[in-house]
Biopython code that builds the backbone (N, CA, C, O; Angstrom):
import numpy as np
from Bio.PDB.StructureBuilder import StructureBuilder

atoms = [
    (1, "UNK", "N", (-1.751, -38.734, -49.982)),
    (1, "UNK", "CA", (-1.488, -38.724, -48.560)),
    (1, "UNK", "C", (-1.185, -40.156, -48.113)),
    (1, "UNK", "O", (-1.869, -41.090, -48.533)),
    (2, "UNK", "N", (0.127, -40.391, -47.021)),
    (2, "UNK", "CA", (0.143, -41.384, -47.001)),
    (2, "UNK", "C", (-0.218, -41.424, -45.082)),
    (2, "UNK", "O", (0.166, -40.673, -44.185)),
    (3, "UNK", "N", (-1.073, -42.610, -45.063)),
    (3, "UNK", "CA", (-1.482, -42.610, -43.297)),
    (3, "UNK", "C", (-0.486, -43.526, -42.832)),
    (3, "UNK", "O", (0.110, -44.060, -43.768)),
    (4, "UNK", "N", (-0.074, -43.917, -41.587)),
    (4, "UNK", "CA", (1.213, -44.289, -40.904)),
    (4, "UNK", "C", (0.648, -44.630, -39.618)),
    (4, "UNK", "O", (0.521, -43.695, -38.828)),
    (5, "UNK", "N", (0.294, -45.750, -39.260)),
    (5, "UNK", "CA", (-0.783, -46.220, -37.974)),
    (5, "UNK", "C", (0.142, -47.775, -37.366)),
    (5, "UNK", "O", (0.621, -48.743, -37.956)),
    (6, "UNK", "N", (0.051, -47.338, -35.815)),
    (6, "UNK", "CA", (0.931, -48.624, -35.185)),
    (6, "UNK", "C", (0.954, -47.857, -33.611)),
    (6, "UNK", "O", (0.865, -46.650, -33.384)),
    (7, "UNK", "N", (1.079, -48.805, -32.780)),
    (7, "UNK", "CA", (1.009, -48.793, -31.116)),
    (7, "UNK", "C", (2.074, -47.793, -30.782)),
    (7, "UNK", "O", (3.023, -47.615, -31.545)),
    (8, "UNK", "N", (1.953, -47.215, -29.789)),
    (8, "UNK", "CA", (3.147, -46.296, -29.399)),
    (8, "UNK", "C", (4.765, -47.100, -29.567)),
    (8, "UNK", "O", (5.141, -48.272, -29.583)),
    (9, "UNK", "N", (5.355, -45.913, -29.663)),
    (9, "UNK", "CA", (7.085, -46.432, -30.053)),
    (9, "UNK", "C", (7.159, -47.669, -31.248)),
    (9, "UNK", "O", (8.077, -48.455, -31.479)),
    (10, "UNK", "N", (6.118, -47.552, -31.764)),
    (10, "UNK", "CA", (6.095, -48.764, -32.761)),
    (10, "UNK", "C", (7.293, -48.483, -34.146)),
    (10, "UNK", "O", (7.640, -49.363, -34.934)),
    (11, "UNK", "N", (7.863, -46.758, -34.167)),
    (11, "UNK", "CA", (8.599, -46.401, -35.386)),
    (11, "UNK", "C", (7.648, -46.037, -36.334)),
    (11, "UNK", "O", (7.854, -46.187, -37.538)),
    (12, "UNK", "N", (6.640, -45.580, -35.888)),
    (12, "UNK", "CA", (5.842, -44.677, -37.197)),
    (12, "UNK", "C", (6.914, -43.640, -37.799)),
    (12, "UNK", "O", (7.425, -43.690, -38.918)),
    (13, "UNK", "N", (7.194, -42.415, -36.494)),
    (13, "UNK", "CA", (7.880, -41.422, -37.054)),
    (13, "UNK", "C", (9.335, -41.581, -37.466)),
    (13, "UNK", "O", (9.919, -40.579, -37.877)),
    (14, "UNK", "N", (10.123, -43.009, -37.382)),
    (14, "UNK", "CA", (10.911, -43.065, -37.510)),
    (14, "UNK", "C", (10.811, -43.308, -39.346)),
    (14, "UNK", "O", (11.537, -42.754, -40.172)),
    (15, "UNK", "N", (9.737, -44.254, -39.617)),
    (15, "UNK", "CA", (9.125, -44.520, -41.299)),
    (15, "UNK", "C", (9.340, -43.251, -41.744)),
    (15, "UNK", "O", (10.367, -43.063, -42.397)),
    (16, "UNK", "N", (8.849, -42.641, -41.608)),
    (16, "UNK", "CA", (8.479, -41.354, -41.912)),
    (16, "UNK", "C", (9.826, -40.389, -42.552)),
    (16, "UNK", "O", (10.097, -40.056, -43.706)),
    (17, "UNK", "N", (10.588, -40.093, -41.078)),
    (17, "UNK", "CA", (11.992, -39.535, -41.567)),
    (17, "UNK", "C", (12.959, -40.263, -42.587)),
    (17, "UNK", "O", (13.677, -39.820, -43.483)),
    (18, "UNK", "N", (12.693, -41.656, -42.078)),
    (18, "UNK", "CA", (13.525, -42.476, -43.292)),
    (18, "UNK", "C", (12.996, -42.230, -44.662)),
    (18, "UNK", "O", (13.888, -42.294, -45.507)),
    (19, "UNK", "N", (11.932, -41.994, -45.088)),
    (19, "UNK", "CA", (11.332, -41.549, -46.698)),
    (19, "UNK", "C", (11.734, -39.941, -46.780)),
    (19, "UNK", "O", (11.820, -39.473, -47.915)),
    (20, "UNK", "N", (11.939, -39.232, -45.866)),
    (20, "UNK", "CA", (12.683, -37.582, -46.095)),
    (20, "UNK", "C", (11.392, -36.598, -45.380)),
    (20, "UNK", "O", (11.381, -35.370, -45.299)),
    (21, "UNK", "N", (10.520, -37.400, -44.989)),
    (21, "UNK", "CA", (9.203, -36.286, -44.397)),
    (21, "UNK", "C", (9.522, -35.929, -42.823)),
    (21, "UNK", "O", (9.138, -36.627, -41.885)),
    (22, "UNK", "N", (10.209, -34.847, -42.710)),
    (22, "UNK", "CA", (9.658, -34.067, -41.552)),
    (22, "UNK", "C", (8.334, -33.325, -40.846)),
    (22, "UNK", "O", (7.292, -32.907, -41.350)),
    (23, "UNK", "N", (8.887, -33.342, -39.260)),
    (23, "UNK", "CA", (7.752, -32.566, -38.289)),
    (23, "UNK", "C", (6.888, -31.271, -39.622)),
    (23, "UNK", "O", (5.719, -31.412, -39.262)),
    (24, "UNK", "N", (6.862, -30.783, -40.175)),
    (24, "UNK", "CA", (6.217, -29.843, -40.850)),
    (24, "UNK", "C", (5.190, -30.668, -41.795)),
    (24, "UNK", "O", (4.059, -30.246, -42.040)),
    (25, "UNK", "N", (5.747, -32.000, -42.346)),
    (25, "UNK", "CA", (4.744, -32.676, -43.467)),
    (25, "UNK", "C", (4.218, -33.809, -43.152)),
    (25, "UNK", "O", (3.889, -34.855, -43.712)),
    (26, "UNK", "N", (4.216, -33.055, -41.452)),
    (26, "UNK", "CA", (3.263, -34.651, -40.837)),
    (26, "UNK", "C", (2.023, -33.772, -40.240)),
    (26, "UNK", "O", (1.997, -32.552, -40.078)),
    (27, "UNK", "N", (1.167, -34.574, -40.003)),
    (27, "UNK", "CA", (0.181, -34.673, -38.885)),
    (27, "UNK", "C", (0.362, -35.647, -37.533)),
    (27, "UNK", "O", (-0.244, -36.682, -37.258)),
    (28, "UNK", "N", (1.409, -34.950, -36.790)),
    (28, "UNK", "CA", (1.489, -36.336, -35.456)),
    (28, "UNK", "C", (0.341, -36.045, -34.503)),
    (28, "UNK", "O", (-0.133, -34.948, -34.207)),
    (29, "UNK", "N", (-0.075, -37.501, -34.001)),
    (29, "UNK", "CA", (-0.676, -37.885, -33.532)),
    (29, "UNK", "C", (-2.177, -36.997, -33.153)),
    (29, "UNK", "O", (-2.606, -36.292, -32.240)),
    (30, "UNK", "N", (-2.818, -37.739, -34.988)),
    (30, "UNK", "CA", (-3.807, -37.510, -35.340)),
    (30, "UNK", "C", (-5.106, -37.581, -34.004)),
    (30, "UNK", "O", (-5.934, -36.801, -33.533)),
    (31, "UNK", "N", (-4.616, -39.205, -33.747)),
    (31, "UNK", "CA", (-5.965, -39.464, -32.402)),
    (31, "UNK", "C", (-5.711, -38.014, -31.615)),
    (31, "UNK", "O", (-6.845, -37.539, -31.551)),
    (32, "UNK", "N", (-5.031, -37.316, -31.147)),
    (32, "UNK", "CA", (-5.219, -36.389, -30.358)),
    (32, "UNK", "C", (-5.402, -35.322, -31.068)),
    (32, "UNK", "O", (-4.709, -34.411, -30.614)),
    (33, "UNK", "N", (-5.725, -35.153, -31.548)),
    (33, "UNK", "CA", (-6.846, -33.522, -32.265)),
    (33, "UNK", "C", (-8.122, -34.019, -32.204)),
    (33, "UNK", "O", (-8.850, -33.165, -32.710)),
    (34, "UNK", "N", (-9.044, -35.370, -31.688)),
    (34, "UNK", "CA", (-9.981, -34.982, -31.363)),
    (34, "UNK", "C", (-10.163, -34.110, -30.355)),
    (34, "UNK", "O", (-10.891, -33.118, -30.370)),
    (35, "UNK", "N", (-9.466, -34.514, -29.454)),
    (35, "UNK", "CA", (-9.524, -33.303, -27.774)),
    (35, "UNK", "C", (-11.227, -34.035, -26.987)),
    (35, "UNK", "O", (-11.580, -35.068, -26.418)),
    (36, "UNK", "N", (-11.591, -33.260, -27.248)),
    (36, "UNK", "CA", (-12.980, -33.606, -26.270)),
    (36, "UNK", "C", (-13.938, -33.974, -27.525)),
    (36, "UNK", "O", (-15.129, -33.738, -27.321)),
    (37, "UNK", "N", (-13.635, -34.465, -28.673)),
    (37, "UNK", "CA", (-14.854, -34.682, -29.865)),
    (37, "UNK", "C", (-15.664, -35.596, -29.497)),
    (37, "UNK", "O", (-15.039, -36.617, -29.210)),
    (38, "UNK", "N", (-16.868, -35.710, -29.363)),
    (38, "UNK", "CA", (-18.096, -36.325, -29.352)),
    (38, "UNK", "C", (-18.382, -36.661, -30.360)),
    (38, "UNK", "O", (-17.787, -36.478, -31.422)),
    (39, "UNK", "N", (-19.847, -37.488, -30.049)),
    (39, "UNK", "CA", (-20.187, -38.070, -31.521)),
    (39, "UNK", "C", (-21.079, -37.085, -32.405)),
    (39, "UNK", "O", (-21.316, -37.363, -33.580)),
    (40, "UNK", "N", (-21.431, -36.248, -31.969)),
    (40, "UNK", "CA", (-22.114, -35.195, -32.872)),
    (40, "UNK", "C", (-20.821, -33.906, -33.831)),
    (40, "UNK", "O", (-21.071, -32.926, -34.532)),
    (41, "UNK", "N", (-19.540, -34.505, -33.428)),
    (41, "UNK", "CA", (-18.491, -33.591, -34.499)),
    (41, "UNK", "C", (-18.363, -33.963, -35.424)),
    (41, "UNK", "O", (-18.532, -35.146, -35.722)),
    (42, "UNK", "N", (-17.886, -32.722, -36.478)),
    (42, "UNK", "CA", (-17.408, -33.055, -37.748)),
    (42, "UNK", "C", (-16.269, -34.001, -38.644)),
    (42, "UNK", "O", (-15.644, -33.525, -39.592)),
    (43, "UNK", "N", (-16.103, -35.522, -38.137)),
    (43, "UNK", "CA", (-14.888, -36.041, -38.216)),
    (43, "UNK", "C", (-15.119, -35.702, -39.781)),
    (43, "UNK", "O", (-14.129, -34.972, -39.751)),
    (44, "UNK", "N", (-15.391, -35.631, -40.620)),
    (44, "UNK", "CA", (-15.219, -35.614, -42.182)),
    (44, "UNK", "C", (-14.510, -34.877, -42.425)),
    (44, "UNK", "O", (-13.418, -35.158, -42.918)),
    (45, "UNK", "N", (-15.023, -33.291, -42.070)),
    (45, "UNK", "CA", (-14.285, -32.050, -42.141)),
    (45, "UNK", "C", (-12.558, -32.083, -41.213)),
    (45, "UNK", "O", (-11.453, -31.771, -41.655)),
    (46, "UNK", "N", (-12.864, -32.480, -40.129)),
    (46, "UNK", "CA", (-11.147, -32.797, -39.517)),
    (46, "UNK", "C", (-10.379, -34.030, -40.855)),
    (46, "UNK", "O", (-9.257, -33.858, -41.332)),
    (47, "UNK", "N", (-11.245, -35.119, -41.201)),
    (47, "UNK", "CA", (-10.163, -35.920, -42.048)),
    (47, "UNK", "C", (-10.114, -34.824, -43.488)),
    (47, "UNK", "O", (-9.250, -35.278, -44.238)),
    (48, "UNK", "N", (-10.431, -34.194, -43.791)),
    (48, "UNK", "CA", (-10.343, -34.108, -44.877)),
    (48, "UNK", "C", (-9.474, -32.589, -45.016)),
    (48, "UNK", "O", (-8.964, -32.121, -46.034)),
    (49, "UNK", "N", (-9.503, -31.957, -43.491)),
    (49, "UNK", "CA", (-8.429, -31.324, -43.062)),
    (49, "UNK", "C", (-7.249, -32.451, -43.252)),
    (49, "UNK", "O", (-6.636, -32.659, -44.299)),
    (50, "UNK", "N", (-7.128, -32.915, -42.396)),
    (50, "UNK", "CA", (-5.822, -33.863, -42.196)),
    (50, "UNK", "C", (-5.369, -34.474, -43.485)),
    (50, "UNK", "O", (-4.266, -35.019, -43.517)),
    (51, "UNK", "N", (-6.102, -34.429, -44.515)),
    (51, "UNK", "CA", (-5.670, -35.436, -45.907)),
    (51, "UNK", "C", (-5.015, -34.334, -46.699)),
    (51, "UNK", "O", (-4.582, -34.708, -47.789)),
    (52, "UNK", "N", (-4.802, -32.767, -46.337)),
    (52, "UNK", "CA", (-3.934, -32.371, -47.120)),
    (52, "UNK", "C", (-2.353, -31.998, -47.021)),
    (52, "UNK", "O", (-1.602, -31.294, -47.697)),
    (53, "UNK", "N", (-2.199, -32.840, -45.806)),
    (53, "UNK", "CA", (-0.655, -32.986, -45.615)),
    (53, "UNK", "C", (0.025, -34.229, -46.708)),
    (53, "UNK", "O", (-0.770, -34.833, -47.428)),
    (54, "UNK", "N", (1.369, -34.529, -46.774)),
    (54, "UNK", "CA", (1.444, -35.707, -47.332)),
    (54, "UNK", "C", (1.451, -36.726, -46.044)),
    (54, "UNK", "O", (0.894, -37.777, -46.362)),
    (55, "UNK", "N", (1.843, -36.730, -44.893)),
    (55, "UNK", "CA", (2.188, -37.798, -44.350)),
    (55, "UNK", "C", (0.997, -37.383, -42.791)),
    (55, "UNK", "O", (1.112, -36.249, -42.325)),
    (56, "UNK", "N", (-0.095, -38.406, -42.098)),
    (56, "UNK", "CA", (-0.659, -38.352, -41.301)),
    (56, "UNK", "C", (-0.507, -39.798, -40.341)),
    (56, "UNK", "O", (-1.044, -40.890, -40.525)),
    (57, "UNK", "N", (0.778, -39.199, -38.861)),
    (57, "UNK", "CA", (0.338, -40.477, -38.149)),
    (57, "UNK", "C", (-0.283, -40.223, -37.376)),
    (57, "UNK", "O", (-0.528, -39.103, -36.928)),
    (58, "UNK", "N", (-0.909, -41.853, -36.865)),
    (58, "UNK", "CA", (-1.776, -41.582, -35.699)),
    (58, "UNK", "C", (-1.566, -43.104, -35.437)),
    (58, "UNK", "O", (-1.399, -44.065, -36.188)),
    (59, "UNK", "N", (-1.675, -42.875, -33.361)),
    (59, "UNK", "CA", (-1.907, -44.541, -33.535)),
    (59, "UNK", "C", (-3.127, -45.029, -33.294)),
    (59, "UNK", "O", (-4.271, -44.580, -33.370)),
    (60, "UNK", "N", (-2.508, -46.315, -32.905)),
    (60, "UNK", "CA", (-3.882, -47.614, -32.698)),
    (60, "UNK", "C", (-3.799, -47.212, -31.541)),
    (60, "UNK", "O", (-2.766, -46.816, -31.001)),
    (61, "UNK", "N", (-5.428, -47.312, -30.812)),
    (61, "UNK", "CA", (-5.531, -46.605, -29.518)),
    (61, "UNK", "C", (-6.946, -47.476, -29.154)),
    (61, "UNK", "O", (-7.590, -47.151, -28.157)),
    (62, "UNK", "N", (-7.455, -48.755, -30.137)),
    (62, "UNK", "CA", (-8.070, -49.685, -29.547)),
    (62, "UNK", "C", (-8.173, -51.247, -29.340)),
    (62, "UNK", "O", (-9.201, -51.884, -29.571)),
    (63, "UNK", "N", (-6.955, -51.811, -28.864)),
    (63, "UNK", "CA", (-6.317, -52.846, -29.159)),
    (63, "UNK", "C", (-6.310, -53.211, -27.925)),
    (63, "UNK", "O", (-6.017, -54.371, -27.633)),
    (64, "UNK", "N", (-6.673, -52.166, -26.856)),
    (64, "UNK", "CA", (-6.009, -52.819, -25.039)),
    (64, "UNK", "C", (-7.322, -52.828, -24.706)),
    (64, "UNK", "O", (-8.168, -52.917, -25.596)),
    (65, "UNK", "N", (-7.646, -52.744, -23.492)),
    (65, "UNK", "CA", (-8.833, -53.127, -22.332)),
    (65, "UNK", "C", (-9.722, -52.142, -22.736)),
    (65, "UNK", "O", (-9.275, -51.000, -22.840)),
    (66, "UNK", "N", (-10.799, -52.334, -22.966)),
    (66, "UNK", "CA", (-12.122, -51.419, -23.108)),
    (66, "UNK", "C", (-11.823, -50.678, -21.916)),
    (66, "UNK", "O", (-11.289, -51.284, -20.987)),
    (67, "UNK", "N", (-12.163, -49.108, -21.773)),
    (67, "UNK", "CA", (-12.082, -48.561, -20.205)),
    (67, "UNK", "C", (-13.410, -48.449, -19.895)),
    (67, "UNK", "O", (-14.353, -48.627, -20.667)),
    (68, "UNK", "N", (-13.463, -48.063, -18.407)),
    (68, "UNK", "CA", (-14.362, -48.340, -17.763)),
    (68, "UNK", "C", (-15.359, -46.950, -17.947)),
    (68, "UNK", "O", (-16.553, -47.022, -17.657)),
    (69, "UNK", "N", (-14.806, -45.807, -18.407)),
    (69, "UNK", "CA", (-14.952, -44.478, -18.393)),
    (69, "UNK", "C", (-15.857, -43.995, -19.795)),
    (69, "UNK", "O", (-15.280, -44.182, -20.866)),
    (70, "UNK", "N", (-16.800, -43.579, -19.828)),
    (70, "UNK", "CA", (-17.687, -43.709, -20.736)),
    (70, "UNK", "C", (-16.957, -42.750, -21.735)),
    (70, "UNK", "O", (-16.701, -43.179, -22.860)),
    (71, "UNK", "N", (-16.583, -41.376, -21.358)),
    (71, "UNK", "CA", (-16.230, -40.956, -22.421)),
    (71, "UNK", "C", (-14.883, -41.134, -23.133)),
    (71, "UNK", "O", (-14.716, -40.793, -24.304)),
    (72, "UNK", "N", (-13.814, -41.756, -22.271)),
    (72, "UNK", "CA", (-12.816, -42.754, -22.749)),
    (72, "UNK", "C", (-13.331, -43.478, -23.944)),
    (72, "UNK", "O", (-12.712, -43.415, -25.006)),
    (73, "UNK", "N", (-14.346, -44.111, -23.835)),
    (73, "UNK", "CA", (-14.795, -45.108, -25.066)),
    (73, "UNK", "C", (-15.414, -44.189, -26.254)),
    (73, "UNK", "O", (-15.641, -44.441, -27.438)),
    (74, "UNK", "N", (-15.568, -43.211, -25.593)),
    (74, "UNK", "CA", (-16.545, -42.542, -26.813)),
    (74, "UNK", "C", (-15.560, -41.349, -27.687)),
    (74, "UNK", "O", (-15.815, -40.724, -28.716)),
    (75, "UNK", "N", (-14.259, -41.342, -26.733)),
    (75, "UNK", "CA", (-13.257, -40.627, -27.619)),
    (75, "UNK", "C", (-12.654, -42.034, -28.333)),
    (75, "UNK", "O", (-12.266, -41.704, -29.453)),
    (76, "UNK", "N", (-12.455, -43.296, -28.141)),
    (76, "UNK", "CA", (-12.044, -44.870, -28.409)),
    (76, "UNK", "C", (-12.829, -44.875, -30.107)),
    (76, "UNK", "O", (-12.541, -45.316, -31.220)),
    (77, "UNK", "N", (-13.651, -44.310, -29.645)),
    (77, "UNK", "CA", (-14.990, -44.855, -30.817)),
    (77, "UNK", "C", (-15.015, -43.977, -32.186)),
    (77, "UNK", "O", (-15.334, -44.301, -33.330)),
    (78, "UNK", "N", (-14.536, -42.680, -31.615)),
    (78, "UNK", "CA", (-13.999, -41.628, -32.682)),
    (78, "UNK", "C", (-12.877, -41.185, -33.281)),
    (78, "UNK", "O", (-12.718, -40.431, -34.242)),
    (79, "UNK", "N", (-11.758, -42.031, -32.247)),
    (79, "UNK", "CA", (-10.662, -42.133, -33.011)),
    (79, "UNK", "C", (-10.527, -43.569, -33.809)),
    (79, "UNK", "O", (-9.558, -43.725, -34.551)),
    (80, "UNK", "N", (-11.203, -44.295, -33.702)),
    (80, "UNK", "CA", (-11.463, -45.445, -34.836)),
    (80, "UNK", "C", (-12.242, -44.984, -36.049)),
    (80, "UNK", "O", (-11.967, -45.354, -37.190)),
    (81, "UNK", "N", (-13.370, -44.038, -35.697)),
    (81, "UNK", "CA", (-13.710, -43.566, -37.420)),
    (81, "UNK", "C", (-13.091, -43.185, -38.068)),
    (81, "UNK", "O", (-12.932, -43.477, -39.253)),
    (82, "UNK", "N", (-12.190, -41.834, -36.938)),
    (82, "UNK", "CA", (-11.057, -41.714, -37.585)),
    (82, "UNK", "C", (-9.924, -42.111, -38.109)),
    (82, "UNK", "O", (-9.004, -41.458, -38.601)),
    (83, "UNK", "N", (-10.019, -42.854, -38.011)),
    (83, "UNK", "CA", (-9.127, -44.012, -38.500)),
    (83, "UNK", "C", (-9.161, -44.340, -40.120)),
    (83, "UNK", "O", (-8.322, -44.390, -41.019)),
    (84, "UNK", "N", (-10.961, -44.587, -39.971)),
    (84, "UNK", "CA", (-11.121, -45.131, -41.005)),
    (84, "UNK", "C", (-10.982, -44.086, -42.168)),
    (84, "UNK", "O", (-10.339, -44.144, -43.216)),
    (85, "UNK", "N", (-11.812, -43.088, -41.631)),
    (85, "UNK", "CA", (-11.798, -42.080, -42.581)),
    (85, "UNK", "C", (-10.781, -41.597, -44.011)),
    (85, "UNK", "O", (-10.859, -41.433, -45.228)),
    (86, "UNK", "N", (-9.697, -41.509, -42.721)),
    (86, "UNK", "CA", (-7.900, -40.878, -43.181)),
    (86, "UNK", "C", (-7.653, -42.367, -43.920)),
    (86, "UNK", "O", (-6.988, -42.198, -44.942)),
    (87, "UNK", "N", (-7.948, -43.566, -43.730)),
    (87, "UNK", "CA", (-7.613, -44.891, -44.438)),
    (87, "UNK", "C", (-7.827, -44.879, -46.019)),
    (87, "UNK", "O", (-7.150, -45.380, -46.917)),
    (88, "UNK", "N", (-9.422, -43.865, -46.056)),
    (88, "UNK", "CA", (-10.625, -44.016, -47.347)),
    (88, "UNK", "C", (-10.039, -42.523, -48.144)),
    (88, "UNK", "O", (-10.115, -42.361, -49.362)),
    (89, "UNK", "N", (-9.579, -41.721, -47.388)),
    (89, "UNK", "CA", (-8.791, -41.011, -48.139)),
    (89, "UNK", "C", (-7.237, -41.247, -48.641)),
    (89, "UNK", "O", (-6.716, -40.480, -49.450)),
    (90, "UNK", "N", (-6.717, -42.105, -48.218)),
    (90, "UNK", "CA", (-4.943, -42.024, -48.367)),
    (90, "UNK", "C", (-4.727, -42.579, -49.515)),
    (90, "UNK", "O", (-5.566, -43.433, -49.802)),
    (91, "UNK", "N", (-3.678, -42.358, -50.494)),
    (91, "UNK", "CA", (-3.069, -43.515, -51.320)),
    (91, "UNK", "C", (-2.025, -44.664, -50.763)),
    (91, "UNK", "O", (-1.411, -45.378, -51.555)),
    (92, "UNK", "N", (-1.910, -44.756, -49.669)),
    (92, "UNK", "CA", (-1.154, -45.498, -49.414)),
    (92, "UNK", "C", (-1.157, -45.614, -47.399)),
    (92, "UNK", "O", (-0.721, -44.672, -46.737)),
    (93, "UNK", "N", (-1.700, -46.868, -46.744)),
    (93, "UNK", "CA", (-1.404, -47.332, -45.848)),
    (93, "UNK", "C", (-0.627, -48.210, -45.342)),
    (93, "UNK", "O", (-0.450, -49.339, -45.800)),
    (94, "UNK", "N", (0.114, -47.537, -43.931)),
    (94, "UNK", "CA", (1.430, -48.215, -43.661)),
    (94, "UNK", "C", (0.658, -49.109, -42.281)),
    (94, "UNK", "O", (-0.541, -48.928, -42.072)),
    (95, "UNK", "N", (1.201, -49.748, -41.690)),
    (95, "UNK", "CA", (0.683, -50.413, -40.366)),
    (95, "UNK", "C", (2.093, -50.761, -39.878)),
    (95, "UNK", "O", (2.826, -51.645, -40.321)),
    (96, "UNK", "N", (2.389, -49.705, -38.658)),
    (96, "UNK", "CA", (4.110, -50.244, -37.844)),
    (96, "UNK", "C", (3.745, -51.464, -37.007)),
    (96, "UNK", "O", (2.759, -51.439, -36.270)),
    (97, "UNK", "N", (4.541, -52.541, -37.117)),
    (97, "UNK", "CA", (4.472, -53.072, -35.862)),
    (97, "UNK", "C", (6.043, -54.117, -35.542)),
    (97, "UNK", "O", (6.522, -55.087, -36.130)),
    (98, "UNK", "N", (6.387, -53.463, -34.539)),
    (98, "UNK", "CA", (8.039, -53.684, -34.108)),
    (98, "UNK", "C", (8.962, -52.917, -34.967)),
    (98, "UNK", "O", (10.045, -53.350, -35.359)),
    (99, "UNK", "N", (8.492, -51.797, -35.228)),
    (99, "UNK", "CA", (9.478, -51.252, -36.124)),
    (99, "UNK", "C", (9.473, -51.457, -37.811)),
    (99, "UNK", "O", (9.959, -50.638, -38.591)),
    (100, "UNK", "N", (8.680, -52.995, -38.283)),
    (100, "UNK", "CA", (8.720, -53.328, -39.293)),
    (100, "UNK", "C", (7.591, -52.635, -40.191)),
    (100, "UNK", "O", (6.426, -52.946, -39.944)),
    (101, "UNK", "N", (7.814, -51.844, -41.074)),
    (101, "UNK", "CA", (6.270, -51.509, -42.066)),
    (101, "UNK", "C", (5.257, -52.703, -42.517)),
    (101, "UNK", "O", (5.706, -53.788, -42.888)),
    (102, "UNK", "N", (4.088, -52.475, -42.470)),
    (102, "UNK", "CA", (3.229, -53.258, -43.344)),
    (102, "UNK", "C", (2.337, -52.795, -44.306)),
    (102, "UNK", "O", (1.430, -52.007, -44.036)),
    (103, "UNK", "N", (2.510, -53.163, -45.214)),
    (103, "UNK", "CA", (2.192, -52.318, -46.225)),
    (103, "UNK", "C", (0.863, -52.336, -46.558)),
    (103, "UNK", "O", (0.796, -52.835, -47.681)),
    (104, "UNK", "N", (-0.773, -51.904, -45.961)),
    (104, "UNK", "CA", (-2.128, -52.261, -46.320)),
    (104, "UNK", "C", (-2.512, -52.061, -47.311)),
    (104, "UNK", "O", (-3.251, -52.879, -47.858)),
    (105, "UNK", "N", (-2.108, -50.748, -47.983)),
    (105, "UNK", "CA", (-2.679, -50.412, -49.404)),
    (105, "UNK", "C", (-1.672, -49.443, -50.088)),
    (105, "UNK", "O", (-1.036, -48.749, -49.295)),
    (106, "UNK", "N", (-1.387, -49.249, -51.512)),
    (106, "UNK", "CA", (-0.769, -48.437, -52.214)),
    (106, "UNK", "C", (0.653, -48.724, -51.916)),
    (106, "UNK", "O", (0.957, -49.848, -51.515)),
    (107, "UNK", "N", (1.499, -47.858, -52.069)),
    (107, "UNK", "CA", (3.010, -47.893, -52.438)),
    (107, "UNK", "C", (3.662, -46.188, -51.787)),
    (107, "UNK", "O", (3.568, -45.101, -52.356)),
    (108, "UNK", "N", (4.259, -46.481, -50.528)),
    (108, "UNK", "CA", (4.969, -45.735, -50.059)),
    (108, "UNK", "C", (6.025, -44.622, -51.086)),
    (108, "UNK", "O", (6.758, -45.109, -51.947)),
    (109, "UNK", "N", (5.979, -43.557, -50.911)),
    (109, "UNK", "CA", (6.282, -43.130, -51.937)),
    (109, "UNK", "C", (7.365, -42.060, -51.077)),
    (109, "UNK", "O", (6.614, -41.321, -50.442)),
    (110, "UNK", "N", (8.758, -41.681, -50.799)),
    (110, "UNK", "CA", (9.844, -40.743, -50.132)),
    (110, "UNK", "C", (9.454, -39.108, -50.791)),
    (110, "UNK", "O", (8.774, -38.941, -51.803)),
    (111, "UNK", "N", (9.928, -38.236, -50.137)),
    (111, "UNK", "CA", (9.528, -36.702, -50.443)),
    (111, "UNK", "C", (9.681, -36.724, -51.746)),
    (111, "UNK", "O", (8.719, -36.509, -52.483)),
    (112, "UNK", "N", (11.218, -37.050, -52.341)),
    (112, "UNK", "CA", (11.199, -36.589, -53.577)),
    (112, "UNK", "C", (10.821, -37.291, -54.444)),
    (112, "UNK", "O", (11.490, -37.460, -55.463)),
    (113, "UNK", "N", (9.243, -38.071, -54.167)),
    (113, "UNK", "CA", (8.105, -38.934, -54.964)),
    (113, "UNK", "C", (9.058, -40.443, -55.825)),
    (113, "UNK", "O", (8.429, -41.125, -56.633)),
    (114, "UNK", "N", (10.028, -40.661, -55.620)),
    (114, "UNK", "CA", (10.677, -41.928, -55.428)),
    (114, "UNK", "C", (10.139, -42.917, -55.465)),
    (114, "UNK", "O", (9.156, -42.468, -56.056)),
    (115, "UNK", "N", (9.813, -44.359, -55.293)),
    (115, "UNK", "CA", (9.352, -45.283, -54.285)),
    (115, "UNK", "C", (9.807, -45.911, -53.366)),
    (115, "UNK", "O", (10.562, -46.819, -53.712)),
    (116, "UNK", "N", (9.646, -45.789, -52.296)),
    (116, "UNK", "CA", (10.499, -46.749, -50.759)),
    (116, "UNK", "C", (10.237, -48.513, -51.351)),
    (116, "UNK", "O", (9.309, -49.128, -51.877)),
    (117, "UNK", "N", (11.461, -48.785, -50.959)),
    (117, "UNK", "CA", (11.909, -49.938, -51.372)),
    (117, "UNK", "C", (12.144, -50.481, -49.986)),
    (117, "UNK", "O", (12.767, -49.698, -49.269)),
    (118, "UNK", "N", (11.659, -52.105, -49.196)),
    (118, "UNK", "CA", (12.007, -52.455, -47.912)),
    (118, "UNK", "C", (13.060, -52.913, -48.257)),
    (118, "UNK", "O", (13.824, -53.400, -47.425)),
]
sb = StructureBuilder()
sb.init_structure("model")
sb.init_model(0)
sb.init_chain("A")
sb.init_seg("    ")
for serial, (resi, resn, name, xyz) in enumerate(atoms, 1):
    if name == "N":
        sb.init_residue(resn, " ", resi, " ")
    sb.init_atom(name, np.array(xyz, "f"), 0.0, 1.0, " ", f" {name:<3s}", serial, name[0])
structure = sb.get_structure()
């Protein structure tokens, strides 16, 4: 599984189509399938749902102003485990930022198991 993480319009899904993975062999925008998750949910069982697609994006969603709104932070706080989670499962992490890939771990790999070359 490869995870695909960067600020809105950053070109996650654009990475994505460029390696041959379509809307069907993604997970978009992972942070929002918590919905209302608290800290007493199963994030293990959701990542480990989510790790059997090949391609899972989601973005960075804690980089701006702490909010003032308690459960704002406490969905903030669970989409960062989640984060981590889908990270500790993937073979390969991408990080968008301006469009450009960064490559955190493993080797981007296109549908027909190829390797993406920048």
């Amino acid at each position: 599984m490869m995870l695909i993480v960067g600020g809105i319009a950053s070109g996650r899904r654009t990475f994505a189509r460029g390696l041959g993975y379509g809307p069907l062999d993604c997970v978009l925008g992972a942070e929002r399938m918590l919905g209302g998750a608290g800290p007493g949910s199963d994030l293990e069982a959701l990542a480990d749902d989510m790790a059997t697609r090949p391609v899972v994006i989601m973005a960075e969603v804690g980089l701006g102003v702490v909010p003032l709104d308690p459960h704002e932070r406490a969905w903030r706080e669970q989409a960062g485990r989640l984060a981590c989670l889908l990270a500790a499962r993937a073979d390969c992490v991408v990080r968008m930022v301006a469009g450009i890939p960064q490559v955190l771990r493993g080797r981007p790999l296109r549908k027909d198991g190829s390797p993406w070359r920048p």
